[in-house]
C-alpha positions as CSV (number, residue, x, y, z in Angstrom):
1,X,10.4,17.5,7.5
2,X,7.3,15.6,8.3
3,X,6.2,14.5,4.8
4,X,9.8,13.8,4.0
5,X,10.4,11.6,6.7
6,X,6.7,9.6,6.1
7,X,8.2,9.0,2.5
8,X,11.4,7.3,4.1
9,X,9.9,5.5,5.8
10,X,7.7,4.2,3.2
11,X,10.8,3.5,1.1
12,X,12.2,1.7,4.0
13,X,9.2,-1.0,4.1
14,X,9.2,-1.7,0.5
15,X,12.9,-2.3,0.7
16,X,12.7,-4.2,4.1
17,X,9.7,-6.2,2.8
18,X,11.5,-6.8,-0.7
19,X,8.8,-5.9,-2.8
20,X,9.9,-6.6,-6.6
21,X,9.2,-3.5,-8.7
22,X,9.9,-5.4,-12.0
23,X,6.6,-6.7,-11.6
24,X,3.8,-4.4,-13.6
25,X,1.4,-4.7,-10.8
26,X,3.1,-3.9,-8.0
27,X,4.4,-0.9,-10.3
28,X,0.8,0.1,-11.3
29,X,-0.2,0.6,-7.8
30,X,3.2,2.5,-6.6
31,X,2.9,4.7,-9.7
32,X,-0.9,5.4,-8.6
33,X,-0.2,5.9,-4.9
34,X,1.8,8.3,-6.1
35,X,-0.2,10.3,-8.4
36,X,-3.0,10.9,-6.2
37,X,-0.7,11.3,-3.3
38,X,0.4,14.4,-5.4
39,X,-2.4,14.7,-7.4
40,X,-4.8,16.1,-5.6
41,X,-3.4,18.9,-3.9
42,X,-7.0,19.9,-2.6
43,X,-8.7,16.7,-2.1
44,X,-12.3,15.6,-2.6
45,X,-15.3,16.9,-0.3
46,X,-18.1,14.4,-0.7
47,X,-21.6,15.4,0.5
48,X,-23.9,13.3,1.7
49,X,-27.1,15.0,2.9
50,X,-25.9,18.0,5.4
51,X,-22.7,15.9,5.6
52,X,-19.5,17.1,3.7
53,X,-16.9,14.4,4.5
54,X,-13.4,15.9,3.0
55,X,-10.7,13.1,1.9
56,X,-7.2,14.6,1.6
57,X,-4.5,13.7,-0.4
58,X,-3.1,11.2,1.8
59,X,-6.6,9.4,2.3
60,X,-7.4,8.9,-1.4
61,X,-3.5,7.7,-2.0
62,X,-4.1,4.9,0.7
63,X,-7.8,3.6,-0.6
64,X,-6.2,4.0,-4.3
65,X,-3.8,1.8,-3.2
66,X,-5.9,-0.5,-0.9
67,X,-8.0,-1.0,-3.8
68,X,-5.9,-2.2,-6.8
69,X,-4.2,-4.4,-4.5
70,X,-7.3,-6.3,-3.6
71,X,-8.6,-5.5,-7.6
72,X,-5.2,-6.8,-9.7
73,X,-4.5,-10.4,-10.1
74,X,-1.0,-11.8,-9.2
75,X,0.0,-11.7,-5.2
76,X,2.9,-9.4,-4.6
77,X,3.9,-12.1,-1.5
78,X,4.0,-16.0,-0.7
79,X,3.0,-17.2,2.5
80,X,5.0,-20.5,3.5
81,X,8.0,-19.3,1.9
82,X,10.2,-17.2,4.2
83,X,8.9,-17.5,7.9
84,X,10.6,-14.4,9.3
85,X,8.8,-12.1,6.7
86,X,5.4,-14.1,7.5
87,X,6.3,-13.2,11.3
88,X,6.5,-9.8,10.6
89,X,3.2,-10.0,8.9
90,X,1.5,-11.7,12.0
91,X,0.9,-15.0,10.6
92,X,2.3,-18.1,11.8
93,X,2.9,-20.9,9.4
94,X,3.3,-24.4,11.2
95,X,5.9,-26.6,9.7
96,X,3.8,-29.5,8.1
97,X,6.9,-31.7,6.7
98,X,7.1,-33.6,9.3
């Protein structure tokens, strides 16, 4: 129930946040997120020294992800352009028309 309801929710923000999936890049990193998410059933243990520091599933979906969006070119949203989905971002565009 738990991991079903994390993946709703998930759904729910790229719909709420219209987030266009005919674009490649934003498909690249979905498709990605995905296959680690699933992927890597047992995770990866790195050792560092005496330390072992064990990423799950989960973890390596979220830094895939994190990572091709800052690595891809193209922006998958415009500041300036809708203020109510800037507000929900926490930035707060002044109007400079006037």
């Amino acid at each position: 129930m738990l991991y079903g309801m994390i993946s709703a929710i998930g759904i729910r923000n790229v719909v709420e946040n219209k987030v266009d999936l005919t674009k490649s890049r934003n498909l690249i990193i979905v498709g990605v997120i995905f296959v680690c998410g699933l992927g890597f059933t047992n995770g990866i243990t790195i050792t560092i020294g005496e330390t072992s520091i064990k990423l799950t599933a989960l973890a390596i979906a979220a830094i895939a992800g994190i990572l091709l969006n800052a690595v891809l070119p193209g922006n998958d949203y415009e500041f300036g352009v809708n203020p109510k989905g800037d507000q929900s971002r926490g930035v707060f565009v002044k109007n400079t028309d006037k």
